[in-house]
N, C-alpha and C positions, 0 to 999 in steps of 0.2 A: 513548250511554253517559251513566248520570247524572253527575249535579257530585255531587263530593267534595269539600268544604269543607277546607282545611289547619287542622285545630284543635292548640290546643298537647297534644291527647292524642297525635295522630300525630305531631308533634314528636315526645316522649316515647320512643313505641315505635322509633321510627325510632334517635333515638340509641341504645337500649336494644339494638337489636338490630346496629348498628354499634358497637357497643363488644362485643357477645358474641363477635365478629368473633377480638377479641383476645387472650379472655378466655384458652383454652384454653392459648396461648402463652406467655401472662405467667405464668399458672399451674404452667405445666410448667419453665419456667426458673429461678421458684424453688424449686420443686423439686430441683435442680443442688444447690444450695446444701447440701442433705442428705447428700449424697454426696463431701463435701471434707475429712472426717477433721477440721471443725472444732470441733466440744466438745471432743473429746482433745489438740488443740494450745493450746486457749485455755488449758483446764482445768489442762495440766500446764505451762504458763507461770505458774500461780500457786501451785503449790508442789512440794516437789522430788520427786525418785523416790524418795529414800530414807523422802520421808512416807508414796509413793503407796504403795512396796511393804510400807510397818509397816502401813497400814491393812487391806492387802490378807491378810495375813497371819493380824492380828486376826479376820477374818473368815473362815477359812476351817473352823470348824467352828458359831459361832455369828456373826450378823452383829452384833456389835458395834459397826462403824462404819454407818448408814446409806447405802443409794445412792440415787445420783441417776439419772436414765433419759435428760435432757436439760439442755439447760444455753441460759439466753438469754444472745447475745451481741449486742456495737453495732461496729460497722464503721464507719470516716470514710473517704470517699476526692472525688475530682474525678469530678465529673458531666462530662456529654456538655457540659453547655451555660458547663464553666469553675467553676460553685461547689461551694461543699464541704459535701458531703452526709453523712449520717450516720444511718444506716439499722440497727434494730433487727432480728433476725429469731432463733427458736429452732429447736437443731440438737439430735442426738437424741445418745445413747450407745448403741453399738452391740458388745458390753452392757453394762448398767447398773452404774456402780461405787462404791465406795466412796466419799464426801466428806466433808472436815472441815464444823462446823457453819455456816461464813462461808458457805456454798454452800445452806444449805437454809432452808426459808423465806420466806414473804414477804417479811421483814425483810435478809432475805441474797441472796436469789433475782434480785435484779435484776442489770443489766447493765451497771454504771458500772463494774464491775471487770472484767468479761471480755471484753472486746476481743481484737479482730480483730485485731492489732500488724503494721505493715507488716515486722518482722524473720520473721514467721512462715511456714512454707510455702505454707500456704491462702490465706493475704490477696491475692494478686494472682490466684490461679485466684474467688474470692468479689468479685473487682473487678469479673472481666469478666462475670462471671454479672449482676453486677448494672448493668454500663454497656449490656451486651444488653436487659437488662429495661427499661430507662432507653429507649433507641431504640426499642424495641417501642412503647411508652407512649409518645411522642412520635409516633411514625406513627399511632398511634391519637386521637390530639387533632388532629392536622393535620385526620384525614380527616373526622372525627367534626363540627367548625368548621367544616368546609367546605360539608359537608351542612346544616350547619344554617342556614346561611349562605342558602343555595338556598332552602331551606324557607323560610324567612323571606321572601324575596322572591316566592317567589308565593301566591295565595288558592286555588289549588285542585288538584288532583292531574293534572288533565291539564295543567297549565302547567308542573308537575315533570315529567312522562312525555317532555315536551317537551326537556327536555334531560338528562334524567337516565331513559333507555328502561327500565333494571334495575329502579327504584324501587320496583316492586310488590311484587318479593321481598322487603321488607323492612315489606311493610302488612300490617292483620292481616287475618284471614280476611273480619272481617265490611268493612275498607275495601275488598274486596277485591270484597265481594259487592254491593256499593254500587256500584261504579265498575262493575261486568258490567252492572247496570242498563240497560232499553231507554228510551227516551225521546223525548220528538218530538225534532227538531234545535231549537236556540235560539243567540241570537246567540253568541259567544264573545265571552268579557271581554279586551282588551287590558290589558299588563302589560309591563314591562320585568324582563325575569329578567335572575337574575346565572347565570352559565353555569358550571355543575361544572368546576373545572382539570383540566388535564393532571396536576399531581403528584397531585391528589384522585382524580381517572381511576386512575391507576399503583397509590394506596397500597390502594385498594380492590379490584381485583383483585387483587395479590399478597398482601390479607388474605383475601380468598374462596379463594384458591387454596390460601395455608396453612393453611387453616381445615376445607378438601374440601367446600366450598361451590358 
């Protein structure tokens, strides 16, 4: 087989393609977050039902009052790792309602008002959704560090294969076509590798597995 040099392109890919690992997961969790009735709890914590139902009302032959379809809110809460986080994300109306003018807008449109209020129903189901997403993204940098970690320490792809057998499935086609190469036999290079962990082991196949990899 020929030598495959470790360039920092297949660094690259390699992370690239250890972090897509993840991608699907984090994506889908916040996703959750759509689905917690959170615009309409922020929304009518900032003004009362007697507004919501004049507005509503107003518009029920011409729309008078404007609607809004979505609404950005900010959530603070405690991280996995103890600090305190504070996390932007937009949630929809489901459907779209009436709002006073302080709601529309660039000028109004942001998020300093509408918080996530730990009195509120949603704030602790939007907690866990996001200390999940928090863990996820932590197992994903362990693994991610760890590989690179490996890569780093050796110069060529057979000194990776060496302790990391999986490795290829994550090369691209053409490293892939490179390393099938025939070749005379030639010396091997000695190298002190650092050895893939046991947790790096563990988080990487329960990402391949959640992943249906």
């Amino acid at each position: 087989m020929a030598t495959v040099r470790i360039t920092e392109q297949i660094r690259q890919e390699v992370r690239h393609k250890i972090e897509s690992l993840f991608d699907a997961r984090i994506k889908k969790k916040y996703a959750e977050l759509q689905h917690l009735d959170v615009a309409m709890q922020v929304f009518m914590r900032r003004i009362t039902p007697e507004e919501f139902a004049a507005a509503q009302k107003l518009n029920t032959d011409v729309e008078w009052v404007p609607k809004i379809s979505s609404l950005t809110v900010r959530i603070e809460y405690t991280g996995i790792d103890g600090a305190k986080k504070n996390v932007a994300f937009t949630v929809p109306f489901e459907p779209s309602v009436p709002a006073p003018q302080s709601f529309h807008g660039y000028r109004y449109g942001g998020n300093e008002k509408n918080i996530v209020h730990p009195s509120l129903p949603c704030y602790q189901p939007c907690v866990d959704v996001l200390l999940e997403h928090d863990r996820i993204a932590k197992e994903r940098d362990i693994l991610r560090d760890s590989i690179a970690q490996l890569l780093d320490s050796c110069s060529t792809l057979r000194q990776v294969l060496e302790k990391w057998p999986t490795a290829l499935d994550f090369m691209s086609d053409e490293v892939k076509a490179k390393h099938a190469e025939k070749v005379d036999p030639t010396k091997k290079e000695t190298k002190v590798i650092s050895e893939v962990d046991d947790q790096a082991k563990m988080l990487l196949m329960k990402a391949r597995m959640l992943n249906g990899v």
